[in-house]
C-alpha positions as CSV (number, residue, x, y, z in Angstrom):
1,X,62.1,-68.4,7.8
2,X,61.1,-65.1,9.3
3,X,60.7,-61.9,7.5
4,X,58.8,-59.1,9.4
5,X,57.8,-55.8,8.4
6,X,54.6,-54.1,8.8
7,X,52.4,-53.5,5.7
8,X,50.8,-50.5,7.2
9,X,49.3,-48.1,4.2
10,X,50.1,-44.7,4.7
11,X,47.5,-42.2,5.2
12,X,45.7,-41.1,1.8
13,X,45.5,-38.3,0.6
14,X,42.4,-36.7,-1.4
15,X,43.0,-33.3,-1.9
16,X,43.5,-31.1,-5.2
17,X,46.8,-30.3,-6.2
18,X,48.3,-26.7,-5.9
19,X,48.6,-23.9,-7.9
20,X,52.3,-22.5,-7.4
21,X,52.1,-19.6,-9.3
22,X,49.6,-18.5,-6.5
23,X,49.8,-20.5,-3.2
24,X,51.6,-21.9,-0.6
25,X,52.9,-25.5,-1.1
26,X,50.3,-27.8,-0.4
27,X,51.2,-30.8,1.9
28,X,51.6,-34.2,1.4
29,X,50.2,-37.5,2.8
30,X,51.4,-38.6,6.3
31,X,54.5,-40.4,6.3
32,X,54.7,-43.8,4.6
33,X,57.5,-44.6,6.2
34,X,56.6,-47.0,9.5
35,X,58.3,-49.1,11.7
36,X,58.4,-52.9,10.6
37,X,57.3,-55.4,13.6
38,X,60.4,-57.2,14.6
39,X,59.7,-60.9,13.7
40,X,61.0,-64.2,14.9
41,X,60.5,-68.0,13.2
42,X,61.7,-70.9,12.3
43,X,64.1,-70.1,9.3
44,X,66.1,-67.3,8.3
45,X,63.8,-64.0,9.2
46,X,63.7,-61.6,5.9
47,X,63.0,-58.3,7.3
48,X,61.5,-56.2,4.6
49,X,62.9,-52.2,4.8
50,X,60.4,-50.1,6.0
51,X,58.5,-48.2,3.0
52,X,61.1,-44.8,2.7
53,X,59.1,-42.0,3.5
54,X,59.5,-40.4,0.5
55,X,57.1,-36.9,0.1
56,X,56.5,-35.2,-3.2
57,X,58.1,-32.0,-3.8
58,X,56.0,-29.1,-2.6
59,X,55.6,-26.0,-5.2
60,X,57.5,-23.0,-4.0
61,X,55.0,-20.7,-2.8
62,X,54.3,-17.3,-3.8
63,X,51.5,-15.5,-1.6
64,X,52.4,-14.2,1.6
65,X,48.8,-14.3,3.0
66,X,48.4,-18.0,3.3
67,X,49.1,-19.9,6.5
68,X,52.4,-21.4,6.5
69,X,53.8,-18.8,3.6
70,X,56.9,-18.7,5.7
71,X,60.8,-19.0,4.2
72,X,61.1,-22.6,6.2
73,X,58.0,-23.6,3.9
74,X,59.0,-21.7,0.7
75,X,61.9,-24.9,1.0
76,X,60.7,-28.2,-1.3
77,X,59.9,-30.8,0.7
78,X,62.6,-33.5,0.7
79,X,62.3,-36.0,-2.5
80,X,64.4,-38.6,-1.5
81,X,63.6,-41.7,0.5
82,X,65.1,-42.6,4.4
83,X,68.6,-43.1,3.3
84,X,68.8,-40.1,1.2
85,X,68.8,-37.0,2.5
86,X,69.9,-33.4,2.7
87,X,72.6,-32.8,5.4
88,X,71.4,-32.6,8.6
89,X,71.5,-29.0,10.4
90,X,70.6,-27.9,6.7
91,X,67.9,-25.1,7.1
92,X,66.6,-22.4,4.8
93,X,67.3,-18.9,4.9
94,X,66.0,-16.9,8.1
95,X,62.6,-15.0,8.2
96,X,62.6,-11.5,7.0
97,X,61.9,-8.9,9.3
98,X,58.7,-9.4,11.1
99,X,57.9,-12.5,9.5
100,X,56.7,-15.5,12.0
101,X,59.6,-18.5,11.4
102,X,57.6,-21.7,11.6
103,X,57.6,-23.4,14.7
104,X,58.4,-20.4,16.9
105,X,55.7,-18.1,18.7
106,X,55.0,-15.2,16.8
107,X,57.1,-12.1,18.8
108,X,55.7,-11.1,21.7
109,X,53.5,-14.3,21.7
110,X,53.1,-16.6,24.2
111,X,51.5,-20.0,24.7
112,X,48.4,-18.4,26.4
113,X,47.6,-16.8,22.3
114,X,47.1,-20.2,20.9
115,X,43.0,-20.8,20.6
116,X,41.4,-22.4,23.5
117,X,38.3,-23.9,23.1
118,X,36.9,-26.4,25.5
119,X,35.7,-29.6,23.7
120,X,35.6,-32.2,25.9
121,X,32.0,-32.1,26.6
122,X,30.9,-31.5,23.3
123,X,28.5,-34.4,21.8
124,X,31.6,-34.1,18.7
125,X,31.5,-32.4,16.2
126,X,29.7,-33.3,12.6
127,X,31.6,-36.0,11.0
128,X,32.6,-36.0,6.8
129,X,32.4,-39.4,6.9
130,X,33.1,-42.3,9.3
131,X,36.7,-43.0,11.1
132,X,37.9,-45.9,8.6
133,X,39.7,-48.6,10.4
134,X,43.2,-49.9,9.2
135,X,42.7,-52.5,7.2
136,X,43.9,-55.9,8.1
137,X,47.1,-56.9,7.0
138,X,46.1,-60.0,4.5
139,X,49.0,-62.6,3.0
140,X,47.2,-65.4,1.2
141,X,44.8,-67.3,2.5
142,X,43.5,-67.4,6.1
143,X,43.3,-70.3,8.1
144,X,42.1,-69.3,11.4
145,X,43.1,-67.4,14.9
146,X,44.7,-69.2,17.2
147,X,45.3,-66.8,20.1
148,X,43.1,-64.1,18.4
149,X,45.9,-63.7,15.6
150,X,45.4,-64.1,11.9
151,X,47.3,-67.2,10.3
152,X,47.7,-67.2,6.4
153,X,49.1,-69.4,4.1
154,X,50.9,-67.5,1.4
155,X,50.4,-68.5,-2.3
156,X,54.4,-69.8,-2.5
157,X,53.5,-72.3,0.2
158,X,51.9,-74.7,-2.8
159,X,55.1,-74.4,-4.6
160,X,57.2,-75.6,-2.0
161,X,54.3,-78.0,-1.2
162,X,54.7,-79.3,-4.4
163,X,58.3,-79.4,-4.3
164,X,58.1,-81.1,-1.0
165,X,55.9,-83.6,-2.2
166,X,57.9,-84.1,-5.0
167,X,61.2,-84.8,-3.4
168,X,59.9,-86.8,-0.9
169,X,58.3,-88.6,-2.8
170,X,61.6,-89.8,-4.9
171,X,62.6,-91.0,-1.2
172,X,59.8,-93.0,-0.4
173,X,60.2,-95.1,-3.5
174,X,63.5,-96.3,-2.5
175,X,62.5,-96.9,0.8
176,X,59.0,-98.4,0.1
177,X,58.5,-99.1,-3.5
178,X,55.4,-101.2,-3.2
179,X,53.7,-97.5,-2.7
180,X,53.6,-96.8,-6.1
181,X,52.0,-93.6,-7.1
182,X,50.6,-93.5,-3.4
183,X,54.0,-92.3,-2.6
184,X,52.8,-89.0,-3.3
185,X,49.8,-88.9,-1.2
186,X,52.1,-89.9,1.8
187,X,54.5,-87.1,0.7
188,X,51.9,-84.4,0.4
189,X,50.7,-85.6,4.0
190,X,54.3,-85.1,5.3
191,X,54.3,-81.2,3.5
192,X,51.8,-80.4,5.4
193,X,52.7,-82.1,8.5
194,X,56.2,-80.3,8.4
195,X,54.5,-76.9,7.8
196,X,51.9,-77.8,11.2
197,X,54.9,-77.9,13.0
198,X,56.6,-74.7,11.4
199,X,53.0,-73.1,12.8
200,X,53.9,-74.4,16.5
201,X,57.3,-72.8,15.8
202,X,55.7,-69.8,15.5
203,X,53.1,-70.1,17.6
204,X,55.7,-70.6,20.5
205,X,56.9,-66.7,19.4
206,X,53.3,-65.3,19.2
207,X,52.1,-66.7,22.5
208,X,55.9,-65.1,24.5
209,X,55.0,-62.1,22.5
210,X,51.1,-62.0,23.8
211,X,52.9,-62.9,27.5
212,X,55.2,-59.8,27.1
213,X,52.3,-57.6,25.9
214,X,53.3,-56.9,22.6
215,X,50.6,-57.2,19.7
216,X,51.0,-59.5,16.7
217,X,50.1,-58.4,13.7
218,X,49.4,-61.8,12.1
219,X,51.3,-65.5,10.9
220,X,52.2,-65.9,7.9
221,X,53.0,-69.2,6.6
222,X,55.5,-68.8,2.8
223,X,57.9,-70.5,0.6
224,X,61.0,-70.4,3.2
225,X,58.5,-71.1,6.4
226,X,56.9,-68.9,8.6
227,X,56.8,-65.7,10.0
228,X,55.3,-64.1,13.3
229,X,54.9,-60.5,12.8
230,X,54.8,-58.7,15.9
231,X,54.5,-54.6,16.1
232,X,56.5,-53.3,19.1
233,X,60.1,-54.1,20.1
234,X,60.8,-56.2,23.7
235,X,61.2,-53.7,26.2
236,X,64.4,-55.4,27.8
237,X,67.0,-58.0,26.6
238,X,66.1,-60.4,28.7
239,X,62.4,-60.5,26.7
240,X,64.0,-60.0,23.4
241,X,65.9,-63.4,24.6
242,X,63.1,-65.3,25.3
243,X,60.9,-64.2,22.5
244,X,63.3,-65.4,20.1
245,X,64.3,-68.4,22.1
246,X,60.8,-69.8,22.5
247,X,60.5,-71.1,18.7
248,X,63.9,-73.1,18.6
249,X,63.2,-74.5,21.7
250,X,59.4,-75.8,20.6
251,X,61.2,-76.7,17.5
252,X,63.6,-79.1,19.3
253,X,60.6,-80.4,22.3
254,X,58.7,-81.1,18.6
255,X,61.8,-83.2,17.4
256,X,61.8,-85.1,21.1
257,X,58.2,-86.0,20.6
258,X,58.5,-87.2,17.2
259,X,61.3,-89.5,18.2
260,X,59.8,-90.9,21.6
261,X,56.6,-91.9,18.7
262,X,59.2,-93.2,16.8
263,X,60.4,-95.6,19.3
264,X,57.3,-98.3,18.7
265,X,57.1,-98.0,16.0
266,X,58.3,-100.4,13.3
267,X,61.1,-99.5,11.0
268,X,60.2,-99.6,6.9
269,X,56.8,-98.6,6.9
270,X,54.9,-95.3,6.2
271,X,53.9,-94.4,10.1
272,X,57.9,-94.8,10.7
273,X,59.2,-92.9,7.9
274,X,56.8,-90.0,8.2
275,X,58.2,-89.8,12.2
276,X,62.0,-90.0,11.2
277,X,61.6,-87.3,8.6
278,X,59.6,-85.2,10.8
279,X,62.1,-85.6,13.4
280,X,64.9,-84.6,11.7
281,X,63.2,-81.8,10.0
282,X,62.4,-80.6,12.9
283,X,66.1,-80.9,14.0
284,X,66.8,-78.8,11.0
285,X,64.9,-76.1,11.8
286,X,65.9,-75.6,15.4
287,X,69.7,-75.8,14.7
288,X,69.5,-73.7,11.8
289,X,67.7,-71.0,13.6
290,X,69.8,-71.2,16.5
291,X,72.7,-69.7,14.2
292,X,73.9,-66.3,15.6
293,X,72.9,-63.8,12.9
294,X,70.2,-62.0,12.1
295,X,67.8,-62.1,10.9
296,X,67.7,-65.9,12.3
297,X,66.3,-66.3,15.9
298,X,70.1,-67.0,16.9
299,X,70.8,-63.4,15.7
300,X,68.1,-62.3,17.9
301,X,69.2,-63.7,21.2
302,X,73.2,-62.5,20.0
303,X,71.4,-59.0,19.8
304,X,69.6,-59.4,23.8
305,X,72.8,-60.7,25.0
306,X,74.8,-57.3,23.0
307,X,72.3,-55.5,24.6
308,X,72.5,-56.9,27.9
309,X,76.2,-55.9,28.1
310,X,76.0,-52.5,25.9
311,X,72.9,-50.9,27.5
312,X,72.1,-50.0,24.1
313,X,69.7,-51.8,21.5
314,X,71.4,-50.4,18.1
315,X,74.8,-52.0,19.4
316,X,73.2,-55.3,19.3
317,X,71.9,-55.1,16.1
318,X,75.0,-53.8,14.7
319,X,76.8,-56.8,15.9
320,X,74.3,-59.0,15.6
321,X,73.3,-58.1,11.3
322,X,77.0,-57.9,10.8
323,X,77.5,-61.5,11.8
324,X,74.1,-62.7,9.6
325,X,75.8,-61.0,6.3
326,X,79.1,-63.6,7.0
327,X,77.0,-66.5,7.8
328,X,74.5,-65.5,4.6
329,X,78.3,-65.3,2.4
330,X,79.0,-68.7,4.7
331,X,76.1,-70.0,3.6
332,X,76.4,-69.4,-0.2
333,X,79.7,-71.1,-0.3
334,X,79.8,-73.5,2.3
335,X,76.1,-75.4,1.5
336,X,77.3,-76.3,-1.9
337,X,80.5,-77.6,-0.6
338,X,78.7,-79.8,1.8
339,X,76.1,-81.2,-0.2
340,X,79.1,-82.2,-2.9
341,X,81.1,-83.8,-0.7
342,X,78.2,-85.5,1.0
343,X,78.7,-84.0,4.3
344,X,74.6,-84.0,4.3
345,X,74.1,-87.2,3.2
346,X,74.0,-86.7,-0.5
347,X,76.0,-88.5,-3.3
348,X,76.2,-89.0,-6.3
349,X,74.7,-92.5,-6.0
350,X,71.8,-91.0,-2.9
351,X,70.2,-88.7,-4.9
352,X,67.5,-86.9,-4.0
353,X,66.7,-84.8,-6.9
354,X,69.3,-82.0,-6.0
355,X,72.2,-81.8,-8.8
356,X,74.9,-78.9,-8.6
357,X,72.9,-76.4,-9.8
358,X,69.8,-76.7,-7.5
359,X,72.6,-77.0,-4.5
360,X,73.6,-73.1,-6.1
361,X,70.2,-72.0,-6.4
362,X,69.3,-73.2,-2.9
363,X,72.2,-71.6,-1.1
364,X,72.1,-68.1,-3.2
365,X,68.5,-67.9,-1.9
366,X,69.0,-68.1,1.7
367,X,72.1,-66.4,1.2
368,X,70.3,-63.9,0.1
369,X,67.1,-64.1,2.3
370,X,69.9,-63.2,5.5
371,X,71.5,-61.0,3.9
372,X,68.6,-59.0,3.2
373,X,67.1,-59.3,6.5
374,X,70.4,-58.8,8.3
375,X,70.7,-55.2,6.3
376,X,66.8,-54.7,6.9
377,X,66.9,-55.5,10.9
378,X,69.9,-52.3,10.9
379,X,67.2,-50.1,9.4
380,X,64.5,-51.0,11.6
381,X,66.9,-50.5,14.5
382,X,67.7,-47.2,13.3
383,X,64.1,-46.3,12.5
384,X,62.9,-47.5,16.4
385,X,65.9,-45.3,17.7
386,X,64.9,-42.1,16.2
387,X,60.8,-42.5,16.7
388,X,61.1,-41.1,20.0
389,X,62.0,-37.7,18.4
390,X,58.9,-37.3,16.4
391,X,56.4,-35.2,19.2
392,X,52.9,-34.3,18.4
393,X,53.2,-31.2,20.4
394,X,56.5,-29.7,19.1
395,X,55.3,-30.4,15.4
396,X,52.2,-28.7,16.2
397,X,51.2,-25.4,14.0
398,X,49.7,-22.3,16.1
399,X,46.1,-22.3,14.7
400,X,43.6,-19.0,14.5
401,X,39.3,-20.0,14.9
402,X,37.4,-19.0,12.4
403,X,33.4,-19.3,11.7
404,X,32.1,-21.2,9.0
405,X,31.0,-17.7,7.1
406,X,34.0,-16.1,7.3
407,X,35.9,-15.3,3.7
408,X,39.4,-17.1,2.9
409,X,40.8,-13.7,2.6
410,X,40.3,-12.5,5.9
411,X,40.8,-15.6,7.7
412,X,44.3,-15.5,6.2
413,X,45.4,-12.2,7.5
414,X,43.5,-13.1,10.7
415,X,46.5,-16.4,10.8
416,X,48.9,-13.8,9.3
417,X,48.6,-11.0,12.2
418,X,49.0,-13.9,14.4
419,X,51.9,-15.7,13.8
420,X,49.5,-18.6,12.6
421,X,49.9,-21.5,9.9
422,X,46.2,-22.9,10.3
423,X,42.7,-22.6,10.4
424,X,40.3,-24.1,12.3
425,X,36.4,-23.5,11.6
426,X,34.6,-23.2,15.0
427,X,30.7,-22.4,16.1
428,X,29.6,-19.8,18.0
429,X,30.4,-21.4,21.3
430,X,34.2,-21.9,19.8
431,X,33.7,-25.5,19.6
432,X,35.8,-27.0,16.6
433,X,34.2,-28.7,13.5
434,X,36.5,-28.4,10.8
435,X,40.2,-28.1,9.8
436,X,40.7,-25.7,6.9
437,X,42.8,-28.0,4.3
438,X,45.8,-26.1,3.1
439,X,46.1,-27.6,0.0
440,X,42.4,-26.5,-1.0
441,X,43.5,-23.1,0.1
442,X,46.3,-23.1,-2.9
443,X,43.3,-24.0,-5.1
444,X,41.8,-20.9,-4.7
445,X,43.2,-18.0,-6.7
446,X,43.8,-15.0,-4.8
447,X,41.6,-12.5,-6.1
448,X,38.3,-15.0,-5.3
449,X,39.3,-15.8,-1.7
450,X,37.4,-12.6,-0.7
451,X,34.4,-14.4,-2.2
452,X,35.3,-17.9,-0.5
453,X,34.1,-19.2,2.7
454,X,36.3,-21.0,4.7
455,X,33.8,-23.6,5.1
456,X,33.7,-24.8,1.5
457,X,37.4,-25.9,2.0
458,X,37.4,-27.6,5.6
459,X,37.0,-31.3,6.2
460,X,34.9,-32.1,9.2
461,X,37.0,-33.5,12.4
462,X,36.0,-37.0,13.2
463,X,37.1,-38.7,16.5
464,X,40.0,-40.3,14.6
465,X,41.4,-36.9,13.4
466,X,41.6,-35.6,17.0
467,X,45.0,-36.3,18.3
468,X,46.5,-35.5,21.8
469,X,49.2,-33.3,22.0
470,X,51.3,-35.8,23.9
471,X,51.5,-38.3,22.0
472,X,54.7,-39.6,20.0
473,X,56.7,-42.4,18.4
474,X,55.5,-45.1,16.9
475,X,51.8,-43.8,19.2
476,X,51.5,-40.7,17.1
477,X,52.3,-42.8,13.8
478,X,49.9,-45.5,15.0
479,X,47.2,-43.0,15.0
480,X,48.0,-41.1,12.4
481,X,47.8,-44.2,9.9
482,X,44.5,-45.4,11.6
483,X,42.6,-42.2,10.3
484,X,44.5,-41.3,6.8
485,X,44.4,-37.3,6.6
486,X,46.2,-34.7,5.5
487,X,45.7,-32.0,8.6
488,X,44.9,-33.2,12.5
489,X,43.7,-31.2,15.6
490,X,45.9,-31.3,18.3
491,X,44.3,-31.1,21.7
492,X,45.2,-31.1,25.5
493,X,44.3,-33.2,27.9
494,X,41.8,-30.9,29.3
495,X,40.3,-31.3,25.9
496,X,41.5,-27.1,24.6
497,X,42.8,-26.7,21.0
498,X,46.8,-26.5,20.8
499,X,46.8,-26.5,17.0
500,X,46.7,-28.0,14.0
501,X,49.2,-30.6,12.8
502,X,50.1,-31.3,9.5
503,X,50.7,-35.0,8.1
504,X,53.4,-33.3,5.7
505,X,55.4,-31.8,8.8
506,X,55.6,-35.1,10.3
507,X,56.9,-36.9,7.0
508,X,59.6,-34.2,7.0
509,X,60.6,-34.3,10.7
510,X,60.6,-38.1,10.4
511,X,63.2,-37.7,7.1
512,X,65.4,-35.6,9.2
513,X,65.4,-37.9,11.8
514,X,66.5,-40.5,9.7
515,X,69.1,-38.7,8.3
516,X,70.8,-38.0,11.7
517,X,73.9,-40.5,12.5
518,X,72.3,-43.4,15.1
């Protein structure tokens, strides 16, 4: 089965914590919140909910000289996580007179007063430390890279491995009891045979996926099958057909082949048994996942054709993860009716380890498993449909220059007199090196920051922390989690300063995005 999700870390965070009594709120890390990769496979896809964004409640300030010491900030961050939320349209009390109200030019300011500094010939500026790399997404143990994509075998595969083996195994001694304990060898062989072809199942989706241009994260291989984690979402129906069509269809060429071997070969022995059950588990898998709901391949391909009709991606998902939660209810009463009355070939004379309770077990499980993916896949709809609204540049704070020798205090009313919420330490040519962090700023009590330099509280820019002001969506996000930080310089294209922008203010936006009706 598929679950998808991405396990992208949110950006760290390594400053100090605020004082309140003295400062502005300090921000938090960048949003944890990200959108899960839509993923297809062979059983019923579990699509884990994206991690809530959920940022710490900021201090109320209390020093008008800081950058960002504005009634919008004096307001605590949102606490609660992406499907709990304070009305939207909710805002805080206006400025008072002749106070700057974030995100609007200072009066009588114009574009032309942010800084402008030209930095695209600069050799760059001296880094803190190195641009870290994500990390790579890990799940168990890896067993190569077909297609340049990671393949893992989670832990829970040996579990149902063993159970594989096991129940197999109980077969094979009716059907050839001269095997003895061998049985088990021959079973274990078929585990992992069945789980080779659950990797061409999802093979079929990477390689559509790599075809279409969208990157895969990895393949991960677990208790309920296997999953194909792919980042971005097909850009029409027709591709978001074929991606999820791909893996049924392999499923059932896989079935053809096993049954064309089968046809030489002579009924009763260990070469024919192994084909007929791969054959027919095979079968299994296809027909299951043809079933239209998500989070199922068959819900994916109800979604495209929704979509198709609709013009609009949310209305096939809506229709599509409301017909996986009857067929998960379907499926936790209907598969222990079936197996009881032997509609599956079971009796009570055919046993194959299975009694009522294990029938239960089984079907509250996958009942479950779609369920939970079927409400997951309306959340990662939703998430995908408001990304577009998160903009580098209209998140963007106006920023002041400041040298490196140049007290707190007076780069602070320098921000102030502007209209400004950040610093950015610059040389003598105006080329920037550092970004001022806010949070050290509330470190600093206010009768020493005519004795600070701004320098002792900036963090060098590396390339990673230089973003461009056009980016947006799941971009900005993208390169926001690839360089974990707590402030970023926006610049043009032309390589000039627009400003400074703040992981916190991104959270936040991203929250009230979320909390708008899709």
């Amino acid at each position: 089965m598929d679950e998808s999700g991405r396990s992208a870390q949110p950006p760290s965070n390594d400053d100090e914590t605020a004082d309140p009594s003295t400062t502005p709120d300090p921000r938090t890390p960048a949003p944890s919140a990200q959108p899960p990769a839509p993923a297809t496979s062979d059983a019923p896809h579990t699509h884990p909910a994206p991690d809530s964004a959920r940022p710490a409640p900021a201090p109320r300030p209390a020093s008008p000289a800081a950058p960002g010491d504005t009634p919008a900030d004096r307001q605590p961050a949102d606490s609660h996580g992406a499907d709990s939320h304070a009305p939207a349209g909710h805002r805080a009390a206006g400025p008072a007179p002749g106070a700057h109200e974030p995100g609007r030019p200072a009066p009588g300011a114009h574009d032309a007063d942010r800084t402008r500094a030209h930095s695209a010939h600069n050799p760059g500026p001296r880094p803190n430390r190195p641009p870290q790399p994500a990390p790579e997404p890990r799940g168990g143990i890896l067993m190569g890279r077909p297609f340049g994509v990671p393949v893992y075998v989670a832990p829970s595969w040996f579990l149902v491995a063993a159970l594989i083996t096991w129940v197999f195994g109980g077969q094979l001694d009716r059907v050839l009891p001269e095997l003895g304990a061998a049985r088990y060898l021959v079973s274990l062989f078929f585990a992992v045979a069945f789980y080779a072809s659950v990797l061409v199942h999802e093979l079929a989706h990477t390689v559509a996926a790599i075809r279409f241009k969208l990157p895969v994260r990895r393949i991960q291989l677990q208790f309920f099958g296997g999953v194909s984690e792919i980042e971005k979402e097909a850009e029409t129906p027709g591709r978001e057909f074929v991606l999820a069509f791909v893996g049924p269809l392999l499923s059932l060429v896989l079935a053809g082949l096993f049954y064309l071997a089968l046809q030489p070969v002579e009924p009763g022995t260990v070469p024919g048994v192994l084909l007929a059950g791969l054959m027919i588990s095979n079968l299994i898998v296809a027909a299951f996942n043809l079933l239209p709901g998500l989070p199922l391949d068959g819900g994916r391909m109800l979604r495209a054709v929704v979509w198709k009709i609709t013009g609009r991606p949310m209305s096939g998902t809506v229709a599509a993860a409301w017909v996986g939660r009857a067929l998960a209810v379907a499926v936790l009463i209907g598969l222990p009716l079936l197996t009881q009355s032997g509609a599956l070939g079971s009796t009570a004379e055919d046993s194959v380890g299975m009694d009522t309770v294990t029938d239960a077990l089984l079907a509250a499980i996958l009942a479950a498993i779609i369920w939970t993916g079927a409400g997951n896949s309306l959340r990662v709809a939703r998430l995908r449909e408001h990304l577009p609204e998160l903009r580098a540049r209209t998140l963007t704070r106006r920023a002041v220059p400041v040298h490196t020798d140049t007290p707190l205090s007076e780069a602070l009313r320098r921000a102030n007199d502007a209209g400004a919420r950040a610093l950015v330490v610059v040389d003598t040519d105006g080329e920037p090196l550092a970004l001022v962090r806010e949070a050290a700023i509330a470190g600093v009590p206010e009768h020493r920051r005519p004795w600070v330099p701004v320098s002792g509280l900036a963090q060098d820019i590396t390339d990673g922390m230089r973003v461009s002001a056009e980016l947006a969506g799941e971009d900005l996000l993208e390169v926001l989690r690839a360089t974990p930080a707590t402030e970023y310089l926006v610049v043009e294209e032309t390589g000039e300063i627009y400003g400074v922008l703040s992981a916190a203010d991104v959270e936040r936006a991203f929250v009230k995005a979320m909390a708008r009706p899709s």
